[in-house]
C-alpha positions as a printed Julia matrix, in Angstrom:
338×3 Matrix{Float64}:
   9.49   -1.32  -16.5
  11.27   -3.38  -13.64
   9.68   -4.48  -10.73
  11.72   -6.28   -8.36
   9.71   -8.86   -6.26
  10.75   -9.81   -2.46
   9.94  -13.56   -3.09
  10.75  -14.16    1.03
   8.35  -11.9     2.09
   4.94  -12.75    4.04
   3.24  -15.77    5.55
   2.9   -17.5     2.44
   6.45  -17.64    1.12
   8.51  -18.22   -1.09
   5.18  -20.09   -2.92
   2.4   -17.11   -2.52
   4.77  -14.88   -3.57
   5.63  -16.7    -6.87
   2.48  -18.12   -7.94
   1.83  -14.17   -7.86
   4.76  -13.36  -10.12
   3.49  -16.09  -12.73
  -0.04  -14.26  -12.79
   1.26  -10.85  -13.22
   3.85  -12.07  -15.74
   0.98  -12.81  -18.0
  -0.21   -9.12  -17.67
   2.72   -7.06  -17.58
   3.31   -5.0   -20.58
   5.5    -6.29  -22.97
   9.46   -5.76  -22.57
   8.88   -5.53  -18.59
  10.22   -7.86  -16.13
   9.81   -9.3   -12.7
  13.03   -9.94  -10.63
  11.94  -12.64   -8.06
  14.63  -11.45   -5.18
  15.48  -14.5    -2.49
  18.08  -17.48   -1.98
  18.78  -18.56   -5.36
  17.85  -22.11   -4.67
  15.36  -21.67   -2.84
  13.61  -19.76   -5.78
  14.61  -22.11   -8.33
  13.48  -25.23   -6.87
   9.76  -23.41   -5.73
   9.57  -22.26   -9.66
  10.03  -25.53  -10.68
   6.66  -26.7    -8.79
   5.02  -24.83  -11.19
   4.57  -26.4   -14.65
   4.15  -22.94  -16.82
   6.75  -21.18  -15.1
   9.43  -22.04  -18.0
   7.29  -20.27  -20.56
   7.49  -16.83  -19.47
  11.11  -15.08  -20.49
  10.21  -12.15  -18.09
  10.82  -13.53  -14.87
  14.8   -12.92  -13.3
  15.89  -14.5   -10.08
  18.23  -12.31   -7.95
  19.98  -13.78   -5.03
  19.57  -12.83   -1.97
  20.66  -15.03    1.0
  19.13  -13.37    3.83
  15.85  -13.3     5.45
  14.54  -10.34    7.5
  11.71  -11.6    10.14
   8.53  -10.61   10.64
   9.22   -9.51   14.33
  12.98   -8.26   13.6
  13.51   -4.43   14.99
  13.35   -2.73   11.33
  16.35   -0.12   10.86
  18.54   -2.66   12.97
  17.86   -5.77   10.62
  18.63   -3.48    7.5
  21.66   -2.67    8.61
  22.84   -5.82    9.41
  21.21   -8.25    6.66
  22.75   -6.03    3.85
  22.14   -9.52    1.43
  18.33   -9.65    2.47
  15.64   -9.62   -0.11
  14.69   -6.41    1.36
  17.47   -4.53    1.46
  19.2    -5.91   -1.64
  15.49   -4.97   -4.08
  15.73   -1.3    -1.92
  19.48   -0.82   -3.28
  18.46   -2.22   -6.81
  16.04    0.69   -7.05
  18.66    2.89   -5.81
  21.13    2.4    -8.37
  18.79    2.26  -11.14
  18.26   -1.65  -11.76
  14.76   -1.89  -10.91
  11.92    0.7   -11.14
   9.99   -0.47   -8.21
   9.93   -2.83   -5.19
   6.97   -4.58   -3.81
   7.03   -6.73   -0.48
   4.66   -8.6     1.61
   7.3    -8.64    4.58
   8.65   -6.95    7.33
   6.57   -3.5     6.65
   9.0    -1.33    8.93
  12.13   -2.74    6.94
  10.25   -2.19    3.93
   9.67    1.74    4.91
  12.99    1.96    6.65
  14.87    0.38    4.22
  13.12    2.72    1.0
  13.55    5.16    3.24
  17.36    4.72    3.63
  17.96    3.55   -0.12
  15.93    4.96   -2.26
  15.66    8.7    -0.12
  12.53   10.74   -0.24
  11.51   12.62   -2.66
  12.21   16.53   -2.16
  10.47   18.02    0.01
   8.74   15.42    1.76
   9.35   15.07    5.21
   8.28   11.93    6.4
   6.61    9.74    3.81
   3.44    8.01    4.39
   1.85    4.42    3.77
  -1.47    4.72    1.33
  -4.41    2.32    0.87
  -7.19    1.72   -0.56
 -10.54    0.83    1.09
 -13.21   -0.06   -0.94
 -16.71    1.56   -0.33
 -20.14    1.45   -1.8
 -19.38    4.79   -3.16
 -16.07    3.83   -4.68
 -12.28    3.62   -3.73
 -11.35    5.6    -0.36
  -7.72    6.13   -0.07
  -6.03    6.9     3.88
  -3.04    7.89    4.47
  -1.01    6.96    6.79
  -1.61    3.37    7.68
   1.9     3.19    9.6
   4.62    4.41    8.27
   4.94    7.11   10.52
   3.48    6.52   14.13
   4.6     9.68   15.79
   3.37   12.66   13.13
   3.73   16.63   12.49
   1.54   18.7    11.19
   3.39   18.84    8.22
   3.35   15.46    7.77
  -0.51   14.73    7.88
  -0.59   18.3     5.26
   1.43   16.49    2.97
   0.21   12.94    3.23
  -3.08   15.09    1.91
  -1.2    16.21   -0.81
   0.46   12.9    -2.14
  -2.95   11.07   -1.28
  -4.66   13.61   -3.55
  -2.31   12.98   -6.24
  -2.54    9.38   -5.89
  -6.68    9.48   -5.82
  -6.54   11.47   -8.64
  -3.78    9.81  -11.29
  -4.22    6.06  -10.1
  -8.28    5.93   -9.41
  -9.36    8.61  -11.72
 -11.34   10.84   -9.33
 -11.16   14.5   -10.24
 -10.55   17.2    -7.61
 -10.52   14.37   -4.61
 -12.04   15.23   -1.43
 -10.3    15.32    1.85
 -10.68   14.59    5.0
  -8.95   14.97    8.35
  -9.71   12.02   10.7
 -10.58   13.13   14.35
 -12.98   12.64   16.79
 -15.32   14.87   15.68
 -16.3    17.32   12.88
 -15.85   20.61   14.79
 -12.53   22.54   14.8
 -11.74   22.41   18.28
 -12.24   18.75   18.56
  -8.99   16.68   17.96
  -5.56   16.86   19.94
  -3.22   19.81   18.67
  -1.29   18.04   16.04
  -5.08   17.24   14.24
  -5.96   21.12   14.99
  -2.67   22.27   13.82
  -3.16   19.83   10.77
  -6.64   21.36   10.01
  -5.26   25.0     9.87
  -2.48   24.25    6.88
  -4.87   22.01    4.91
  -7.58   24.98    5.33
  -4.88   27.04    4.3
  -3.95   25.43    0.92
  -6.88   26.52   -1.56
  -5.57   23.68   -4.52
  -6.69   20.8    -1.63
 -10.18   20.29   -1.57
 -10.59   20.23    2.12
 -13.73   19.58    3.69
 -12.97   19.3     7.32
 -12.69   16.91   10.27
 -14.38   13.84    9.43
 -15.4    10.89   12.15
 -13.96    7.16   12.02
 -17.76    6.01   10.44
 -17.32    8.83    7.48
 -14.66    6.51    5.75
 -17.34    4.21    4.45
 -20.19    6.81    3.83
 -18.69    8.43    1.13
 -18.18   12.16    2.84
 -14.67   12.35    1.01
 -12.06   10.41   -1.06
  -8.95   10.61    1.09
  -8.66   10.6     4.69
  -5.72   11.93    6.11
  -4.52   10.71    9.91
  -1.18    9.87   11.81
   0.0     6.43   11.6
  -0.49    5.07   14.9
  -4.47    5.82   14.24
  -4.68    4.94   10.52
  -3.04    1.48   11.16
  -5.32    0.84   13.98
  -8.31    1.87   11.28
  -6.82   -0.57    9.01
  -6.67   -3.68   11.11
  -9.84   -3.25   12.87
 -11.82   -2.65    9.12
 -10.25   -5.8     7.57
 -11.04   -7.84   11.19
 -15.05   -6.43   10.76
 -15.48   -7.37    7.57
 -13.91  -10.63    7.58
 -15.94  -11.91   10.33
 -19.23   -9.8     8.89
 -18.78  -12.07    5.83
 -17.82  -15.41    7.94
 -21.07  -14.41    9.96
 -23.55  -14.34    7.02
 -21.6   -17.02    5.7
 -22.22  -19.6     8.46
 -26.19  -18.46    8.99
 -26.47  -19.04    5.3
 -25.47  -22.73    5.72
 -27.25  -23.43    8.48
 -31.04  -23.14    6.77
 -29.98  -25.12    3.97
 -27.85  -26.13    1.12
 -30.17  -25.25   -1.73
 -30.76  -21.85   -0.01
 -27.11  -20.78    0.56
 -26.9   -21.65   -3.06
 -29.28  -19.13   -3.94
 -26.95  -16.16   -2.8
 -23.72  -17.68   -3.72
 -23.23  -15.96   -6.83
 -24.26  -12.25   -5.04
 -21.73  -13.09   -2.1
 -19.1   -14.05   -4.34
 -19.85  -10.48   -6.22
 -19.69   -8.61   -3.02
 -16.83  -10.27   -1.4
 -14.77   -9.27   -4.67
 -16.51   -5.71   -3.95
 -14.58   -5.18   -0.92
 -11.75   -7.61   -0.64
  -8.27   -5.92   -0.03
  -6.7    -8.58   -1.48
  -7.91   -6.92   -4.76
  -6.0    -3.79   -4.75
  -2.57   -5.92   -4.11
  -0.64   -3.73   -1.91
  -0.57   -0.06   -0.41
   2.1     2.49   -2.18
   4.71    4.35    0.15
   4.25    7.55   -1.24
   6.67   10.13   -0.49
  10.23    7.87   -1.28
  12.49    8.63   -4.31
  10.75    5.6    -6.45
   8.09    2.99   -6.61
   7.56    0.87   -3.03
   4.57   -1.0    -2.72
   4.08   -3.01    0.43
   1.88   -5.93    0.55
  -0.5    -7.68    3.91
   1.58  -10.28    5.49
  -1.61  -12.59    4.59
  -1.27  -11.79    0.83
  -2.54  -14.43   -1.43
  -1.22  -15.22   -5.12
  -3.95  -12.47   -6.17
  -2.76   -9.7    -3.98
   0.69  -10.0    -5.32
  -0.12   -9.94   -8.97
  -2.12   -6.79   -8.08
   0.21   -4.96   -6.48
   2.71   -5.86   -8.94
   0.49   -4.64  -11.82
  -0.43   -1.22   -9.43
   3.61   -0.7    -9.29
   4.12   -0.91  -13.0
   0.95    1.72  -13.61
   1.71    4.15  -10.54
   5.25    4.64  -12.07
   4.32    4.9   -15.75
   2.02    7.37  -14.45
   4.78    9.22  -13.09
   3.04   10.31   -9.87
   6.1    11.17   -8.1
   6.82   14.09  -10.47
   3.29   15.53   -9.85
   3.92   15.36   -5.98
   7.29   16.84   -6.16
   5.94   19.61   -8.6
   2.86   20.55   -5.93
   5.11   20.42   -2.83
   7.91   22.75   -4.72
   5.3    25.06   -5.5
   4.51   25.86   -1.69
   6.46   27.11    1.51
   4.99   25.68    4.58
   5.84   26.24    8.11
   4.66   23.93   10.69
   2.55   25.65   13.22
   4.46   25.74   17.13
């Protein structure tokens, strides 16, 4: 297993995204490597900052000179910065040198440029951006977060399918529920792409589709997979991580002000339910639907969320989840409703 590393990518870099190579080098199976992808120097002379770095013998650098920006037009900075980190770990996987990518940069040159490298797998149309939320009922997992702003029916239908897949292989739920995120639970609430969604996942008696479901459902447990366009599930995304970062600053900051001794009372349970629903924990959020393994990281990723999603990239392709997708789509003829 090869997982090739954009070491440029996110707010933190080049250092964030190391330190997170040197954790997951220590739990990456034996015989794998990490290819830390980024100006050659630039790389070397970070590494050296860190005083364990020359004991592991499964870390690679890969040059790349060129950076693609946060705010750089996506398709338009792939094609031009051919020697970015982005586009030069996208054409690794294509050619067989790496088995996945994972990057906590630009996340429409990280879809556009898996998209144009690696290919989709067949029979997916458009593929679709998948994460995790955690809930007090367990892991929740929406697709799409923003891969795809503008959807089809067909699209959302299989972004249910993949998602299912994905709930069931990587988080071990059996028979996952799904959802269809609208503004309300009846059928004729929703625009027509949500309507027109509804009718082919009703249609498809191996999903276990439950219905419309309501923004607040996420979190109560109703179902294990939410399905939704982009432009909506990336909005869902930001606003959740917002909430509960300033829920937990909130309690945080009354805490302090009765007293020392009392926030120290509740410092151990905070810690435990801060870990309970920190993103940061499941690492980074797979592309599902592209001819490989692409895992794209929060621009705010911290040495943790790195080493996780470099240690969800190794097990999503030794699971070989693509083949499972590929096998359910191939099995079904869908036309997308006019």
């Amino acid at each position: 297993m090869r997982v090739a590393l954009d070491v440029m990518g996110g707010d933190g870099a080049p250092g964030v995204n190391i330190e997170g190579a040197l954790l997951a080098a220590k739990e990456i199976e034996k015989g794998d490597a990490i290819y830390l992808v980024g100006p050659e120097e630039i790389v070397k002379n970070k590494l050296s900052e860190f005083k364990n770095a020359s004991k592991f013998d499964n870390l690679e650098i890969i040059h790349a000179p060129e950076v693609i920006g946060m705010e750089e037009p996506p398709v338009e900075a792939i094609k031009k910065k051919r020697s970015s980190s982005i586009a030069v770990m996208a054409k690794m996987a294509s050619k067989g040198e790496v088995d996945a990518i994972v990057s906590a940069g630009n996340t429409g040159a990280c879809v556009a440029a898996s998209q144009l490298r690696m290919r989709n797998l067949p029979g997916v149309n458009r593929p679709g951006i998948a994460v995790v939320f955690p809930t007090k009922t367990g892991p929740h997992v929406v697709c799409d977060v923003g891969a795809n702003v503008s959807c089809k029916p067909i699209n959302i239908y299989q972004y249910a399918i993949m998602a299912s897949v994905y709930s069931s292989q990587m988080l071990g739920i059996e028979k996952p529920r799904v959802g269809l995120l609208s503004i309300g639970e009846e059928e004729s609430k929703g625009n027509e792409v949500t309507k027109k969604t509804r009718a082919l996942l009703r249609d498809d008696e191996d999903l276990n589709f439950i219905g419309n479901i309501e923004g607040r459902d996420v979190f109560k447990g109703v179902c294990d997979v939410t399905v939704c366009e982009g432009f909506v599930g990336n909005i869902v995304l930001k606003l959740t991580e917002g909430l509960v970062d300033h829920l937990f600053g909130a309690i945080r900051d009354e805490l302090k002000k009765e007293n020392m001794l009392f926030a120290l009372k509740f410092k151990g349970m905070m810690k435990r339910f801060y870990k309970k629903y920190d993103y940061h924990e499941y690492g980074g959020a797979l592309l599902l639907g592209v001819n490989g393994t692409s895992v794209i990281c929060h621009g705010s990723s911290v040495p943790r969320s790195i080493k996780n999603a470099v240690l969800a990239a190794e097990r999503f392709t030794n699971k070989q989840i693509n083949d499972q997708i590929v096998d359910w789509l191939s099995s079904r003829s869908v036309e997308t409703p006019q």
